[in-house]
C-alpha positions in Angstrom: 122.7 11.8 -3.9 120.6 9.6 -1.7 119.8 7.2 -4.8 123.3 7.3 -5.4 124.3 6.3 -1.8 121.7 3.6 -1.3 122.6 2.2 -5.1 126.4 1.8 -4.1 125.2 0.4 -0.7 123.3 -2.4 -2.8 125.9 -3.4 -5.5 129.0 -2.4 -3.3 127.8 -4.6 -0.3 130.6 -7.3 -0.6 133.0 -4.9 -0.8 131.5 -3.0 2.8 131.8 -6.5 4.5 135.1 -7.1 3.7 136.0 -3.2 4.7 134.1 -4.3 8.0 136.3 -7.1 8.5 139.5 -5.6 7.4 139.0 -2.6 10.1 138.0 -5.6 13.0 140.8 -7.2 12.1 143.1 -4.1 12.4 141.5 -3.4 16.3 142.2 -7.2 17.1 145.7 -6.6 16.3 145.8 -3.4 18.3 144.6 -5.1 21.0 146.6 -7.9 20.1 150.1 -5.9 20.5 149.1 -3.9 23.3 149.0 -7.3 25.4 152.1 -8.5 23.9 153.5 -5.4 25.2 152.1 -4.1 28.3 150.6 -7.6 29.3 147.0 -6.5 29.3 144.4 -5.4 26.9 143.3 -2.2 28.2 145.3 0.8 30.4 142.8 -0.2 34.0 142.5 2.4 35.8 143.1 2.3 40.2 139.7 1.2 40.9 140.0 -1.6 38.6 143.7 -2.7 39.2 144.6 -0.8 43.0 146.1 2.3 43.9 145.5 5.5 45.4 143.3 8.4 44.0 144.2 12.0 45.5 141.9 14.7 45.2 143.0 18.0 46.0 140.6 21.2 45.9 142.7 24.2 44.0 142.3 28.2 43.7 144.9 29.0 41.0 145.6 26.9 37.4 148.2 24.0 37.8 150.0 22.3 35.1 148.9 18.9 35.6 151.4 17.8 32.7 154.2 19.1 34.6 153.0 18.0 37.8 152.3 14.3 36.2 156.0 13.8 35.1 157.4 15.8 38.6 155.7 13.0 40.4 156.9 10.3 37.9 160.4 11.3 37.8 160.7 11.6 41.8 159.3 7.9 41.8 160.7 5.6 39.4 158.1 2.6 38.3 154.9 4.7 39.3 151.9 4.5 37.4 150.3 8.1 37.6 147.6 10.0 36.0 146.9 13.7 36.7 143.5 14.9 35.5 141.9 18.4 35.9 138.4 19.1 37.2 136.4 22.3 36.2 133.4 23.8 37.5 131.2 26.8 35.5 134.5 26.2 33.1 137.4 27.1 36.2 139.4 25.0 37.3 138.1 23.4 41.4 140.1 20.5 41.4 142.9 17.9 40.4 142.3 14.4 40.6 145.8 12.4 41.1 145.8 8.4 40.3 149.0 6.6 41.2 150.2 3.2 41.8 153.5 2.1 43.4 153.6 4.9 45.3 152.5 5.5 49.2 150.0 7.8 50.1 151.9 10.1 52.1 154.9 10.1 49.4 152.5 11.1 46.8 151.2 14.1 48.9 154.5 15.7 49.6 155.2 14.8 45.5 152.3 17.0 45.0 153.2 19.6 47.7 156.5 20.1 46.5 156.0 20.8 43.4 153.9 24.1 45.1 150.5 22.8 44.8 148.8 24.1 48.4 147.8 20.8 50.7 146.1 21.5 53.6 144.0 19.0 56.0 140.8 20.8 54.2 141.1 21.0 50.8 142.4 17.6 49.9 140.9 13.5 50.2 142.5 10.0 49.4 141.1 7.3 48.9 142.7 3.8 48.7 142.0 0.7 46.8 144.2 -2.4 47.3 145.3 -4.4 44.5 143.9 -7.8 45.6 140.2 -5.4 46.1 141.4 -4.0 42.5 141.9 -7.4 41.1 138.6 -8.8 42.6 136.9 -5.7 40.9 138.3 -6.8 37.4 137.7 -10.1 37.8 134.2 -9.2 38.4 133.6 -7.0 35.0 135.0 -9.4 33.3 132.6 -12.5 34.6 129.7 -9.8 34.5 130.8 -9.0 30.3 130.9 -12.7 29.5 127.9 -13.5 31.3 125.9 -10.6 29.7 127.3 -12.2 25.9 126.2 -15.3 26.9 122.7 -14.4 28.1 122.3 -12.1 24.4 123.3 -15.0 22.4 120.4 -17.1 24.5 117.8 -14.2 23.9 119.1 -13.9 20.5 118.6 -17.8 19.4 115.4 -17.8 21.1 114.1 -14.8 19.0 115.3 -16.0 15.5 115.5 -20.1 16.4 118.0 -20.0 13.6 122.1 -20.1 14.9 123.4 -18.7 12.1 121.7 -15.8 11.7 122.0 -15.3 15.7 126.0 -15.8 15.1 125.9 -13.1 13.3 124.0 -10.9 15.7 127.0 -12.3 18.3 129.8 -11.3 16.0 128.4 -8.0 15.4 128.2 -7.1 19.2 131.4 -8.6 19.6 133.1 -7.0 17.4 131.8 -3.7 18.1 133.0 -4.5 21.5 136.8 -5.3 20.4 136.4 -2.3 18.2 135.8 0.2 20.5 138.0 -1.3 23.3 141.0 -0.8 21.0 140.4 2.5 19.7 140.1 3.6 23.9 143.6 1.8 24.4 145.1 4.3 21.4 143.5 7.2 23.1 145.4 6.2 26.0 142.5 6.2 28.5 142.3 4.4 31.3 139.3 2.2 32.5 137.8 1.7 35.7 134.8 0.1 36.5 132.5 2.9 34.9 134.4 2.4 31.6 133.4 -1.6 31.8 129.5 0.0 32.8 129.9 1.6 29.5 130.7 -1.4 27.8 127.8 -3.3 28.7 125.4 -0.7 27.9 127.4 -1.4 24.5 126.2 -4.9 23.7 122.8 -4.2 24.8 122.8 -1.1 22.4 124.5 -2.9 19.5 122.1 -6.2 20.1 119.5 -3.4 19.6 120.0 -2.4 16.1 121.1 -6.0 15.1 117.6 -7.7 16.0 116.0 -4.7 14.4 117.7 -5.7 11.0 117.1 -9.2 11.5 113.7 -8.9 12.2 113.4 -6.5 9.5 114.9 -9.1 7.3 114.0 -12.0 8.3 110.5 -12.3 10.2 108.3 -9.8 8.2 108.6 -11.2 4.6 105.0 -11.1 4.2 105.6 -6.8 4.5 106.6 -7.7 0.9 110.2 -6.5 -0.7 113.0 -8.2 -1.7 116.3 -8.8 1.1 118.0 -5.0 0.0 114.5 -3.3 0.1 113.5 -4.8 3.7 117.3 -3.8 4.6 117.0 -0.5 3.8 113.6 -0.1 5.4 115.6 -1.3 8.9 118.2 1.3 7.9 116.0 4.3 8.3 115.5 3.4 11.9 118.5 1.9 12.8 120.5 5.3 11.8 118.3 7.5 13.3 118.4 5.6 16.6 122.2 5.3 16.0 122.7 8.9 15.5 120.4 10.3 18.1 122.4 8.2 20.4 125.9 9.3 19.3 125.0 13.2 19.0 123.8 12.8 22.7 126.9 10.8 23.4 129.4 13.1 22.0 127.1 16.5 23.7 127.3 14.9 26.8 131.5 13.9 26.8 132.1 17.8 25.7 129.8 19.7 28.3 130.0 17.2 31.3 132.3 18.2 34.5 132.5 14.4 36.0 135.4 12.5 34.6 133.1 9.4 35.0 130.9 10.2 32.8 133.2 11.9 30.5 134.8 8.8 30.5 131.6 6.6 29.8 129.9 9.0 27.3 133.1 8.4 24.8 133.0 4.9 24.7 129.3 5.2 24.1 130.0 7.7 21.3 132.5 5.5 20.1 130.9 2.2 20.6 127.9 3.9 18.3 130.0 5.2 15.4 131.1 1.4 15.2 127.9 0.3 15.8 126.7 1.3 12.5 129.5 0.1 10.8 129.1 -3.7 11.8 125.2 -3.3 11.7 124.9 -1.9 8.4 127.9 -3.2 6.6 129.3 -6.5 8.8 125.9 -8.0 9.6 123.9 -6.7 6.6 126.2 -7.8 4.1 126.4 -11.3 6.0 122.8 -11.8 6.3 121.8 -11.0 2.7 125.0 -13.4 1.5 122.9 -16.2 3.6 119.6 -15.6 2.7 120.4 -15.2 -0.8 122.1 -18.4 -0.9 119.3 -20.3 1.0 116.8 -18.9 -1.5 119.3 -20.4 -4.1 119.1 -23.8 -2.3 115.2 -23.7 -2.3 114.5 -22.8 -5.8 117.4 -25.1 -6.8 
């Protein structure tokens, strides 16, 4: 089986690159029409856009669906997100995120529908939109900076741009990956969610350099392109997998919605990780090596 799979992964490999493509392709266009339609490329969430977070300490089970459309329904043009928090696996809390919508409207939303407020079980907290929009403008500057600072490292380490272009795309495109498979989910990112994704590039710039080290700088190891390739493989995989079992165990078992919230795109970012490693960037790199090996002997 394992000659099998690592036969198919040496004569298939054009076809794997273009399948990488294809599905970053697909996730541009996700993202694509989401911004065509909603006029942003990801749901933010209050702390990234402004709004107010309600936190309301509970004794009995409550609906949050119910009580998420109650409060919609009473205000038209409201942006609100009822989550649920649990403690030793029963319910403790609901955590309410609204915009367009005043803090003391929302609590007598939320009291209404029978949900017990008192001046000791409950907290708000508010974030306004300009401090919201300061905070996005922020992660964005702080993403772009962090691409630009790997693509410098990245040069530097192979003095070659093409093969750091391709290190570059990969990151990038398992950022754009993951970023629309989060919009399908419907989630909603605040400035954990962009922590995430910088933890992202440096994880994906991680496995990259390892194949392109692999690949490129230890010829003298001996092997031909595949054969150094798959000797990277071993070790990017298990690092990849490691990562994403611990990933996923961590979004299932956790309590905190924040790092519920970062521990799937992690797990995410990871599963796409080794997609644009191992079939974008591998498949790219042999093409160019093989070709500049043509060029030499020619």
């Amino acid at each position: 089986m394992k000659s099998f799979l690592l036969r198919t992964y040496d004569t298939q490999y054009k076809k794997l690159l273009l399948f990488s493509l294809l599905v970053l392709f697909l996730c541009m266009g996700s993202l694509g029409y989401n911004y065509i339609s909603t006029g942003e490329l990801f749901n933010a969430g209050v702390s990234l856009k402004g709004g107010i977070t309600l936190t309301v300490q509970i004794s009995e089970l409550v609906d949050v669906s119910s009580l998420e459309s109650a409060i919609k329904a009473g205000h038209s043009g409201a942006d609100v997100v009822v989550r649920e928090v649990t403690t030793n696996n029963r319910a403790s809390a609901i955590i309410i995120e609204a915009s367009d919508i005043s803090q003391d409207d929302l609590v007598k939303a939320v009291s209404d529908f029978g949900v017990q407020i008192t001046d000791d079980n409950y907290s708000i907290e508010s974030v306004g939109s300009s401090l919201g929009s300061q905070f996005f403008s922020q992660m964005i500057i702080a993403v772009l900076f962090a691409f630009v600072a790997m693509a410098v490292v990245v040069f530097i380490t192979f003095r070659s741009i093409i093969p750091s272009s391709f290190v570059v795309l990969a990151a990038f495109s398992d950022i754009v990956s993951t970023l629309a498979v989060v919009d399908l989910m419907g989630m909603r990112i605040g400035t954990a969610g962009i922590a995430a994704f910088l933890m992202l590039i440096g994880f994906s710039v991680d496995t990259d350099i390892l194949l392109t080290t692999k690949v490129m700088k230890r010829k003298s190891e001996g092997g031909n392109i595949f054969e150094r390739t798959v000797e990277a493989l071993k070790t990017g995989v298990t690092m990849s997998l490691s990562a994403l079992i611990a990933a996923t165990v961590g979004a299932i078992f956790t309590n905190s919605e924040v790092m519920r919230q970062i521990m799937i795109i992690v797990a995410i970012g990871t599963a796409f990780d080794l997609l644009y490693t191992w079939f974008q960037n591998a498949g790219i790199l042999r093409l160019y090596l093989e070709r500049k090996e043509k060029n030499v002997k020619a």
